[in-house]
LOLOSE-699904 format. One record per atom (N, C-alpha, C): residue in one letter; z, y, x. Coordinates in steps of 0.001 Angstrom, whole numbers, plus 500000, padded with zeros to 6 digits. Each point is the difference from the previous one (the first is absolute). Layout:
N
aZYX ...
***
This chain:
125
x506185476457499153 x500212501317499420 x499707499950498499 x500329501334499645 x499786499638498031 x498394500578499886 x499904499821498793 x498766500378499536 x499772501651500041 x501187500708499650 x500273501472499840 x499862500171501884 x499911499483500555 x500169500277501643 x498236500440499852 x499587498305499986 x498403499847500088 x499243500916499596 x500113500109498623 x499629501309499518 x499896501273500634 x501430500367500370 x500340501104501368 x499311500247500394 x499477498593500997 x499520499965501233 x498049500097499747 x499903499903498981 x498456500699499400 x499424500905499840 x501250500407499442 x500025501894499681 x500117500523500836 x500901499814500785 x500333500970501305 x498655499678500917 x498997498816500094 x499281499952500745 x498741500943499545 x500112500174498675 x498941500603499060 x500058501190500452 x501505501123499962 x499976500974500174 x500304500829501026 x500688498973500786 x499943500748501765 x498489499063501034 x499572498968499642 x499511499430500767 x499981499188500608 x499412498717500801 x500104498704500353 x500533500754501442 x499764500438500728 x500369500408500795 x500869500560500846 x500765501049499071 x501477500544499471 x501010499297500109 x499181498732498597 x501566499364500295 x499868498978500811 x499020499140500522 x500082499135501187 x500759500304500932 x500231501940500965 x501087499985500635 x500882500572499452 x500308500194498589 x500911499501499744 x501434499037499962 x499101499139499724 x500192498577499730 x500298498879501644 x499466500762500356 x500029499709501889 x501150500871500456 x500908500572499725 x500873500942500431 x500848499550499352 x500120499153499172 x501268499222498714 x500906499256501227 x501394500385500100 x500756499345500442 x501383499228498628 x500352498850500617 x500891499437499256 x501302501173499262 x500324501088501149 x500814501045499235 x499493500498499038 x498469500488499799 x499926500802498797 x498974499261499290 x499760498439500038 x499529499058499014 x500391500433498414 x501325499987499874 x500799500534498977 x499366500993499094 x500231501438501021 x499009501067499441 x498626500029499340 x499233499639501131 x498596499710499934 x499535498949498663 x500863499042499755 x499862499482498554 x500710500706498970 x500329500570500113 x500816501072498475 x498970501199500088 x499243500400501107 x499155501419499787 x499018498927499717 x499703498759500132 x498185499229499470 x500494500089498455 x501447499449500038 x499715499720498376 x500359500813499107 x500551501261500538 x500423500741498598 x498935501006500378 x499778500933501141 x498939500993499306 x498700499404500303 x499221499007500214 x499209499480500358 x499691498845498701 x500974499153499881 x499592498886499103 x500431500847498685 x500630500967499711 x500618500550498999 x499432501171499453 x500229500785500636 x499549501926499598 x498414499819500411 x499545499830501247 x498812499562499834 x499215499661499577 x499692498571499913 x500121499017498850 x499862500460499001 x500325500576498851 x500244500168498622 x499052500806500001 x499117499759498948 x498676500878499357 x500302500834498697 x500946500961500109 x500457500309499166 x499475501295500174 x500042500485501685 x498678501198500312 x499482499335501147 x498939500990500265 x498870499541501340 x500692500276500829 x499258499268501375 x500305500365501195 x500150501196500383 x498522500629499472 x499927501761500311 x501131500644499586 x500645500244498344 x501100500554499953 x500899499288500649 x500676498659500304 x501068499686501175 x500377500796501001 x498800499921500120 x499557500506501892 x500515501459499678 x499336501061499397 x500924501379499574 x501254499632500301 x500461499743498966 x501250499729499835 x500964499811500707 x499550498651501183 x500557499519501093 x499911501398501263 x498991500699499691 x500000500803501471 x500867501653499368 x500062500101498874 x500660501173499407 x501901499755500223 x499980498196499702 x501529499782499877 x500318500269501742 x498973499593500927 x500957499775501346 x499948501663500438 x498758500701499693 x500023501653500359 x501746500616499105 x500286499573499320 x500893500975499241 x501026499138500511 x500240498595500459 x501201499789500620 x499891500225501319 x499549500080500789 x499359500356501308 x500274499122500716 x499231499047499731 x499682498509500062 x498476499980500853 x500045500889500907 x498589500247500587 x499688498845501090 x500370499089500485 x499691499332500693 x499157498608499814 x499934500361498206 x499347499167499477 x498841500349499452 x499466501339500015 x499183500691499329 x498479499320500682 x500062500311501836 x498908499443500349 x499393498757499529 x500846499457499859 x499473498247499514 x499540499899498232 x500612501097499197 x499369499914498857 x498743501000499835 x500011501027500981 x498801500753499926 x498731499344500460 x500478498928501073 x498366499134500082 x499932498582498752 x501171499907499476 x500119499328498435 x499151500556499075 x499467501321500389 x499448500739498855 x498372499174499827 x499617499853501011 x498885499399500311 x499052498941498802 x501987499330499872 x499421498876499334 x500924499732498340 x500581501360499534 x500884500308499289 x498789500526498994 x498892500605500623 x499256501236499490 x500523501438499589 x501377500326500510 x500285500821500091 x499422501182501101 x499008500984499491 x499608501079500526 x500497501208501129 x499770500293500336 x500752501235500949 x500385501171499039 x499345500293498988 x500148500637499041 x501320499893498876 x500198498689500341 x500921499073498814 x500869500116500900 x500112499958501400 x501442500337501145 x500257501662499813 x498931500521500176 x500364501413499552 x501035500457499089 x499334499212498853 x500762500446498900 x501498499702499595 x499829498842500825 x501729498803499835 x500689501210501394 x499624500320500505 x500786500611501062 x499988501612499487 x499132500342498927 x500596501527499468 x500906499774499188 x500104498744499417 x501112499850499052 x501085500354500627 x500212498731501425 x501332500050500542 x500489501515500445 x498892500625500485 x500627501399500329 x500695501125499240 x499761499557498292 x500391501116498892 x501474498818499564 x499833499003500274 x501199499354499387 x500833499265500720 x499724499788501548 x500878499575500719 x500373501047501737 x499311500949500006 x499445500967500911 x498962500138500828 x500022500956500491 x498375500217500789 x499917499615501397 x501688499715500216 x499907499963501455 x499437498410500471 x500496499091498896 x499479498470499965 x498552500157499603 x499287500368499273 x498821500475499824 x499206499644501024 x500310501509500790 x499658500355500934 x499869499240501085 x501037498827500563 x499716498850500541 x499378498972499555 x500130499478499074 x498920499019499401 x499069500218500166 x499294501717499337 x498668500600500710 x499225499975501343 x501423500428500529 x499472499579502061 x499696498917500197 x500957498833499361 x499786498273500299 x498306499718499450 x500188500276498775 x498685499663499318 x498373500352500900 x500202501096500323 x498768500704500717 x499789499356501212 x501247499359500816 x500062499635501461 x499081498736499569 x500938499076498928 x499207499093499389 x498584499748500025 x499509500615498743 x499025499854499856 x498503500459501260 x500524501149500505 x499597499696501398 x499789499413500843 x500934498908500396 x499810498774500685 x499055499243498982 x500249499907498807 x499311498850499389 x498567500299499933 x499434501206500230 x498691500693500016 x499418499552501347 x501214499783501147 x499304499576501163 x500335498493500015 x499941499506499491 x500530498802500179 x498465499052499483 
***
């Protein structure tokens, strides 16, 4: 693999967890090998990667872009990202009032439900 993979595969362990992606990585079939190395190396070895901002603002960012595309099926997995993003519940708050004045309330409003179910489990966990 390239170096931009490796890298990837650091970051992504950094910010979802050794754990995460182990079954992950255990669920990799030869069909979506393909995939699974273009999502390590471009938002992982790439957007990731780059210290150009922190994790914490990423992490906003990343959970504001999938609330306003309604991209919610990914939300759970970056809301326990927050963990290790240092992104706050406060800092989800706020990335998710954004989306509601500039992308609507009704995505909002789900991200909100996801988030709470979230962090709930992660309280019992």
């Amino acid at each position: 693999m390239s170096d931009r993979f490796d890298n990837g595969m650091k970051v992504r362990r950094r910010v979802l967890g050794d754990a995460y992606v182990d079954r992950a990585e255990a669920g990799k079939t030869a069909f979506d090998v393909p995939f699974q190395t273009l999502i390590t190396e471009g938002a992982w070895g790439t957007v990731w990667a780059s210290d150009g901002i922190s994790d914490r603002e990423r992490s906003m960012l990343t959970l504001a872009l999938l609330a306003a595309l309604g991209n919610f099926e990914e939300i759970p997995m970056h809301i326990r990202a927050t963990a290790r993003t240092g992104a706050s519940k406060q800092d989800v708050l706020e990335a998710f009032q954004h989306v509601a004045i500039y992308a609507g309330v009704p995505r909002a409003n789900q991200a909100l439900k996801l988030a709470k179910q979230t962090y709930a489990e992660m309280e019992q966990e």
